[in-house]
C-alpha positions in Angstrom: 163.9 119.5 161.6 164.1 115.6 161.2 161.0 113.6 160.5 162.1 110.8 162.4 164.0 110.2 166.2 166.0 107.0 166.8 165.5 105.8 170.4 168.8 103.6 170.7 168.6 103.6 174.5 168.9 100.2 176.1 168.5 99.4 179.6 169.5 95.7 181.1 166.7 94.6 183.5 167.0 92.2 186.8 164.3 92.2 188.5 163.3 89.5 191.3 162.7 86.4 189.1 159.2 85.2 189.1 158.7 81.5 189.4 154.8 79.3 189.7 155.3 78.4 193.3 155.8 82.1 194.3 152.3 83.1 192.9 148.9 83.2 195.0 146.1 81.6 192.8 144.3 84.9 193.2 145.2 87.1 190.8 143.9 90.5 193.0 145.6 88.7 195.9 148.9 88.5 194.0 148.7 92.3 192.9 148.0 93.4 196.2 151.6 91.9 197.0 153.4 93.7 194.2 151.9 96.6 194.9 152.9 96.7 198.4 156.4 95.4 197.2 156.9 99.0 195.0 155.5 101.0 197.9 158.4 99.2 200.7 160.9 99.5 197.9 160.1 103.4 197.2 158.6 103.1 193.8 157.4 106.8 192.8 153.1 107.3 192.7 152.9 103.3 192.6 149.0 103.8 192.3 149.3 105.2 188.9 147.5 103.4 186.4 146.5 103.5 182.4 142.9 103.1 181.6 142.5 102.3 178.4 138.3 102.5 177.1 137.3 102.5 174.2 134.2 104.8 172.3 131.2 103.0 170.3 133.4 103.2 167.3 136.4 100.8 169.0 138.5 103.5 168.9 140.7 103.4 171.9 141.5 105.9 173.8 144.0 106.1 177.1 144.9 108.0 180.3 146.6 107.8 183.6 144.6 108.0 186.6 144.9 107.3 190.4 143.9 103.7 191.7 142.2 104.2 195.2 141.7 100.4 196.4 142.6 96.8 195.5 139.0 94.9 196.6 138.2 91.7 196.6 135.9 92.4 193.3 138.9 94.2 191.7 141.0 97.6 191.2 138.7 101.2 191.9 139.2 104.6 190.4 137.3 107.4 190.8 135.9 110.1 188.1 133.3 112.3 186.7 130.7 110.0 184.8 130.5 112.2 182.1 133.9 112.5 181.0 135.7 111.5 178.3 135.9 108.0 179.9 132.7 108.1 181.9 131.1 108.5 178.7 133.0 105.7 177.0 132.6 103.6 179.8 128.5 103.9 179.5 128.8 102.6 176.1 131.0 100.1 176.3 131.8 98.5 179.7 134.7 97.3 179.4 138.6 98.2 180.0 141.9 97.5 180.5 144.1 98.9 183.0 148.5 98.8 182.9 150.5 99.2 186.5 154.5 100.2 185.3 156.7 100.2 188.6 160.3 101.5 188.0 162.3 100.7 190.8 164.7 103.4 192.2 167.9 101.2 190.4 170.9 100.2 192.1 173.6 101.1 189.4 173.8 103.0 186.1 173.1 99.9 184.3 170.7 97.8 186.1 166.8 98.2 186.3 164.4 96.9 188.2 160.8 97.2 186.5 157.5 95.2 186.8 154.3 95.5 185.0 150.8 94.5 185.9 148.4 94.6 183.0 144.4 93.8 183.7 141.1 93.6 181.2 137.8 92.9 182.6 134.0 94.8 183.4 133.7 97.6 184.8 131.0 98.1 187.3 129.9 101.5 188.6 131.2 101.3 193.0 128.3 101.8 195.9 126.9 105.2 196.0 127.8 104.9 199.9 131.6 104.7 199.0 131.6 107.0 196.2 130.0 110.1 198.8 132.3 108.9 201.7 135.8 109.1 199.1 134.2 112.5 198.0 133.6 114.2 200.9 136.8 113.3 202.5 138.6 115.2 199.7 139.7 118.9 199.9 137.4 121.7 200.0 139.2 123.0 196.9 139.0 119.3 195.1 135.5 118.8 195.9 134.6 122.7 194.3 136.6 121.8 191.4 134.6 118.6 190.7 131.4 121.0 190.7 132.7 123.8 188.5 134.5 121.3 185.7 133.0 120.0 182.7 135.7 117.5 182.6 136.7 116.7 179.3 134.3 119.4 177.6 135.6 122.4 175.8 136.8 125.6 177.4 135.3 128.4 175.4 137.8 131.7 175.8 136.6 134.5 177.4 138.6 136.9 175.0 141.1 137.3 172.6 144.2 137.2 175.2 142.1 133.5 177.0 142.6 130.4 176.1 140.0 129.1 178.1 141.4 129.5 181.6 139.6 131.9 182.5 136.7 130.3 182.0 138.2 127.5 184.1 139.0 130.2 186.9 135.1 131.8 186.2 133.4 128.6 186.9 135.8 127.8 190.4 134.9 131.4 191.6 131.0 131.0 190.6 130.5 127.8 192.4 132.6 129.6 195.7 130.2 132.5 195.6 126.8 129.9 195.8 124.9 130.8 199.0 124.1 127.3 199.7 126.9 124.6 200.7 127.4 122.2 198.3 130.8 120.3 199.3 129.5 118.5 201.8 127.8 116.1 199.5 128.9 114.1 196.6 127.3 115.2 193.0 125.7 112.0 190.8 127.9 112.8 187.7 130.9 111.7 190.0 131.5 108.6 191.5 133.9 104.9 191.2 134.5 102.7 188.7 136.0 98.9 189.8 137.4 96.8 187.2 136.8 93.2 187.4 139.6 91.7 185.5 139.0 88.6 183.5 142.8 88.6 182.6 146.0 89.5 184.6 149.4 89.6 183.6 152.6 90.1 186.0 155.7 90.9 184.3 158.6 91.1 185.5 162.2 92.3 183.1 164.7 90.1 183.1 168.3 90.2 181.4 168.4 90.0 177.8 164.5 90.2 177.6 164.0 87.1 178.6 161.4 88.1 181.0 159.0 86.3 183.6 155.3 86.5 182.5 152.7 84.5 184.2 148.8 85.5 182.8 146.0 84.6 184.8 142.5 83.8 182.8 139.0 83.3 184.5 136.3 83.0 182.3 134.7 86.4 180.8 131.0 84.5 180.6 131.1 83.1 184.1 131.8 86.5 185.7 129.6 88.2 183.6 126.7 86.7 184.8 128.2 87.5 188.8 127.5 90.8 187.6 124.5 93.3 187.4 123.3 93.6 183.7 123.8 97.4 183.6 126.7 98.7 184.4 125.9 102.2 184.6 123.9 101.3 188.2 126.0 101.4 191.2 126.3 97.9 193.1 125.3 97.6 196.3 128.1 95.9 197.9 131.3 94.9 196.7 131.9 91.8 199.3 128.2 90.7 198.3 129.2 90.6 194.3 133.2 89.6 195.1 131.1 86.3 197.0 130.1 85.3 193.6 132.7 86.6 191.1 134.9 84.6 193.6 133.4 81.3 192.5 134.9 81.3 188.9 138.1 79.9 188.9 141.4 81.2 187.9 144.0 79.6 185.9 147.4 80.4 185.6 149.8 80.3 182.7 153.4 80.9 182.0 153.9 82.8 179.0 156.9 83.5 176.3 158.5 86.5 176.9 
C-alpha cells in the first residue's frame, strides 16, 4: 500500500466574472442572489453548508449541515443543543460557515463553481420559530430527535451490535410512550443564526485568477447589537436585524 496519493487532477474554471458594480452593499442581500442563482441553474442540495466551531481548547472541528433560511440577521440551521456542536457553540460562540456550489458544467473541461465563506456570532433563533420548524417535520424526524443522543456514544447491545441496535432500541422506546410527544418541540433542540462579521464571494476563474470580493463590518459594533449570552434565544430576528443593520459594511477586492 502507498503512504502517499498524488491528486494531479486539474479542472479549468469560468465562472460568471464578478465585478464591484454587480455587488449589493449587503452582504446577506448579495448571498441571497447567489443562492437563488445555483437553485435556477440546478446546483445539487445548494443549502449545504460547513460549520466549522471550535471546543474551549481552539480545536476546530467541522461538519456539513442544512441551512434553513437567509434573514435579515444572517444564515439559520437547526440542531440538538447538546451536540457535538451545540456543545461547542455554548462555549465558544462563534463560527464560520463555507457554501461550495458546483455548477452542473457545460463540457468535459469547463467548471463553473462559486464559494461563499462567512464568520460571525452565533445567536440561539426565537423559541417560536424553533417549535414551528420542529413540528412541521416528519413524524419519524421529530421521534428521532427524541430518542438520539446526538453525538454521544452508542454502547452495543451485544457481541454481534455495534451500537445500532441501541440506536433502533431508543426509536422503538420513544414510539411505545403512552403520551404524545411529537407535537411539541424538546428544549435540547432548536436554531442557531450566524451573524457574519465577514463574507467572502468567490467565484473560479481561468488560470486561478479568480474573483474575490470580502465584505468586513466591524465584530465590536455588532457585538454590542447582540444579547450578551448567546445561549438565550432572541426574541425577534427583525427586532435585532434593526440594529445589527446599523453597522456598516465595507467591501474589498481581494488577490486571488
Amino acid at each position: 500500500m502507498t503512504s502517499r496519493i498524488n491528486i494531479n487532477t486539474h479542472n479549468q474554471y469560468k465562472s460568471p466574472g464578478v465585478v464591484r458594480g454587480m455587488l449589493s452593499g449587503d452582504a446577506l442581500v448579495q448571498l441571497r442572489e447567489w443562492f437563488d442563482h445555483a437553485v435556477q441553474n440546478g446546483v445539487e442540495e445548494p443549502e449545504a453548508v460547513n460549520v466549522s466551531t471550535v471546543d474551549k481548547a481552539g480545536i476546530p472541528n467541522a461538519r456539513i449541515v442544512l441551512s434553513k433560511s437567509i434573514s435579515r440577521l444572517g444564515v439559520s440551521f437547526y440542531t440538538n443543543y447538546r451536540s457535538a456542536k451545540g456543545n461547542e457553540l455554548a462555549s465558544v460562540p462563534y463560527c464560520a460557515m463555507t457554501y461550495h456550489w458546483r455548477y452542473p458544467h457545460t463540457d468535459a473541461h469547463t467548471h463553473t463553481q462559486r464559494q461563499v465563506r462567512l464568520r460571525g456570532r452565533v445567536v440561539q433563533a426565537p423559541v417560536h420559530e424553533s417549535h414551528a420548524y420542529f413540528n412541521g417535520r416528519s413524524e419519524e424526524s421529530r421521534l428521532g430527535a427524541y430518542a438520539s443522543r446526538q453525538s454521544s456514544v452508542l454502547p452495543p447491545l451485544n457481541h454481534a451490535d455495534d451500537g445500532k441496535q441501541t440506536l433502533l432500541q431508543q426509536l422503538k422506546a420513544e414510539k411505545d410512550k403512552s403520551s404524545p410527544i411529537s407535537h411539541s418541540s424538546p428544549d435540547f433542540w432548536g436554531g442557531y443564526i450566524l451573524v457574519p462579521f465577514h463574507v467572502e464571494f468567490w467565484s473560479g476563474q481561468p488560470s486561478r485568477l479568480h474573483d474575490r470580493f470580502l465584505y468586513s463590518r466591524d465584530p465590536q459594533d455588532v457585538e454590542k447589537a447582540l444579547p450578551a449570552d448567546a445561549a438565550t434565544p432572541i426574541e425577534s430576528v427583525d427586532k435585532v436585524a434593526d440594529a445589527v443593520e446599523k453597522v456598516p459594511w465595507t467591501i474589498d477586492r481581494l488577490s486571488p
